[in-house]
DRENMAR-664492 format. One record per residue (C-alpha): residue in one letter; residue number from 0; y negated, z negated, x. Coordinates in Angstrom, 1 decimal. Layout:
N
{migu:a | tivex:NUM | y:Y | z:Z | x:X}
...
This chain:
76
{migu:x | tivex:0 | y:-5.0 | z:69.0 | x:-59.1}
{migu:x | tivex:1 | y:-8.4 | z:70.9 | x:-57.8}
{migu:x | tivex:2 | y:-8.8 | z:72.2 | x:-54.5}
{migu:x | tivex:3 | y:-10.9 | z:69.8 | x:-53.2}
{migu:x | tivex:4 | y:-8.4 | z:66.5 | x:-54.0}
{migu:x | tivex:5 | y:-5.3 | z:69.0 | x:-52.0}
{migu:x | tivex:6 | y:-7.2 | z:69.2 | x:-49.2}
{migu:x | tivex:7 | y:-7.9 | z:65.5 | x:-48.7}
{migu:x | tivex:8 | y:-4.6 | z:64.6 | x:-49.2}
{migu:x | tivex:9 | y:-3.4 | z:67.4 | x:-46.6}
{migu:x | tivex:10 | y:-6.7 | z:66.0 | x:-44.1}
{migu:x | tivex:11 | y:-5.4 | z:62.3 | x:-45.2}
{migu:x | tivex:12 | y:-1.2 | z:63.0 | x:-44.7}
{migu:x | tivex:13 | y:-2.0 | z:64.9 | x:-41.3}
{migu:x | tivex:14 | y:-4.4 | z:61.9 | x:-39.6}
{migu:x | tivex:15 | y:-2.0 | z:59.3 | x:-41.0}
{migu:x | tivex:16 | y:1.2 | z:61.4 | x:-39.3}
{migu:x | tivex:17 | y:-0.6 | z:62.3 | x:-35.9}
{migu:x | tivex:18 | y:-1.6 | z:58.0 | x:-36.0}
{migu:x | tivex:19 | y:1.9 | z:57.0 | x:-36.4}
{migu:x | tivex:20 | y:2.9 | z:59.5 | x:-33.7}
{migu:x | tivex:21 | y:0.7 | z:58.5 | x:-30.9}
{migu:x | tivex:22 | y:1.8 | z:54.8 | x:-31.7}
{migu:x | tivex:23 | y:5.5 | z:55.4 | x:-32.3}
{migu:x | tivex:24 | y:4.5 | z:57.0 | x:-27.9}
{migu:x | tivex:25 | y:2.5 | z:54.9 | x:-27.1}
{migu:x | tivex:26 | y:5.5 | z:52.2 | x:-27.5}
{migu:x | tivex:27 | y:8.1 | z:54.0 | x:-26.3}
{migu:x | tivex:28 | y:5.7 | z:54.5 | x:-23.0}
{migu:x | tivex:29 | y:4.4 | z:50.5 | x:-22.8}
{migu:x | tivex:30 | y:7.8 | z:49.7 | x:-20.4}
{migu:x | tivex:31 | y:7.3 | z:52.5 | x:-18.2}
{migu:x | tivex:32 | y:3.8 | z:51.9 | x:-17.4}
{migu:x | tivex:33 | y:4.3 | z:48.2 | x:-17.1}
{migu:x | tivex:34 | y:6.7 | z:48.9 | x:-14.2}
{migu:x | tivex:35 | y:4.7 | z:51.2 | x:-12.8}
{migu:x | tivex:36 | y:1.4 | z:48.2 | x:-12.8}
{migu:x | tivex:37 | y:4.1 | z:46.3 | x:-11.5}
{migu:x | tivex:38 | y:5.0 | z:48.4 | x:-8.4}
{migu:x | tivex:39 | y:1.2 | z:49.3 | x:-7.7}
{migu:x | tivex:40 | y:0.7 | z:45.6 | x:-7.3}
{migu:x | tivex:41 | y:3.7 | z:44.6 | x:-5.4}
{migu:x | tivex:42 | y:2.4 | z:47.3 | x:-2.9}
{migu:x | tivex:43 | y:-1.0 | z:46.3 | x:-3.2}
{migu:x | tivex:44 | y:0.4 | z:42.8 | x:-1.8}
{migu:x | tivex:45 | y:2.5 | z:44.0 | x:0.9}
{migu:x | tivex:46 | y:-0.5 | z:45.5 | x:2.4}
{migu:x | tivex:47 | y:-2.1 | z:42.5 | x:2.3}
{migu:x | tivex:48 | y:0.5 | z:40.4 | x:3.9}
{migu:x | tivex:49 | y:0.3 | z:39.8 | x:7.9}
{migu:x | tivex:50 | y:2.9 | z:40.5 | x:9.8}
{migu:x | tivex:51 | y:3.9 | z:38.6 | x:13.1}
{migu:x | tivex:52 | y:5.1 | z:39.7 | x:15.9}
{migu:x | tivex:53 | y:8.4 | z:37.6 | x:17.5}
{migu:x | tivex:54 | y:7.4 | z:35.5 | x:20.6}
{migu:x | tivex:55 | y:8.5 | z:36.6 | x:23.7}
{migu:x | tivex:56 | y:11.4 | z:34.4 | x:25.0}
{migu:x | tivex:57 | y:11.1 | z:33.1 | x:28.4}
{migu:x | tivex:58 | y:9.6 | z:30.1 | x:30.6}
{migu:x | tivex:59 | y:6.2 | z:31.5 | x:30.1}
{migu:x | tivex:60 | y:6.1 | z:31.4 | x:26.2}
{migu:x | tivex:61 | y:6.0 | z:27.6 | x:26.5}
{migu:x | tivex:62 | y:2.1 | z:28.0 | x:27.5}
{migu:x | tivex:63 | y:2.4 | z:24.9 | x:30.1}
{migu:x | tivex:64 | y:2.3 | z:27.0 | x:33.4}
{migu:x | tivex:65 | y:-0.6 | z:29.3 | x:32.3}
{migu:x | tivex:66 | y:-4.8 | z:28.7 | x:33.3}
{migu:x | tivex:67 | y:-6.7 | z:29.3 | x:30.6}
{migu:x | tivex:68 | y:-8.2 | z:32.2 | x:31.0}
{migu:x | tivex:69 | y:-12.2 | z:32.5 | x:32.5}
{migu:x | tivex:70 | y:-14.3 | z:33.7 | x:29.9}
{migu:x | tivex:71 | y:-16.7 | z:36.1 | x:31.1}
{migu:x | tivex:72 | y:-20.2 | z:37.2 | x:29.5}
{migu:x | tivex:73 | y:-21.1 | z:40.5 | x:29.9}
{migu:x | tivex:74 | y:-24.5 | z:41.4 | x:28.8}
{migu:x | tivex:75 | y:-25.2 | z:44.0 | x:26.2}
């Protein structure tokens, strides 16, 4: 074999190796960093959701007995 054929099948047998490698990771990694999407998003829409305070028990909370409040401009 000449030199020049032994080094491209060492180049070839290297890029092929380090290309089933970073695949062979790359799956073993795909469940991890799905979870991890799928906790960033389930945060994401926590943030987003409003909360609501309880309403305050009592004769008042009915809203009958209350005026409506005056509104009053105040200039700028």
């Amino acid at each position: 074999m000449s030199t020049e054929l032994e080094i491209a099948l060492v180049l070839g047998t290297a890029f092929l190796w380090v290309t089933v490698t970073l695949t062979i990771l790359s799956a073993i990694d795909r469940p991890e960093r799905k979870a991890r999407r799928q906790e960033r998003r389930d945060i994401r829409t926590e943030k987003r959701r409003i909360e609501y305070r309880p309403v305050a028990a009592g004769p008042h909370a009915q809203g009958r007995n209350r005026r409506p409040r005056s509104r009053r401009l105040h200039p700028h």
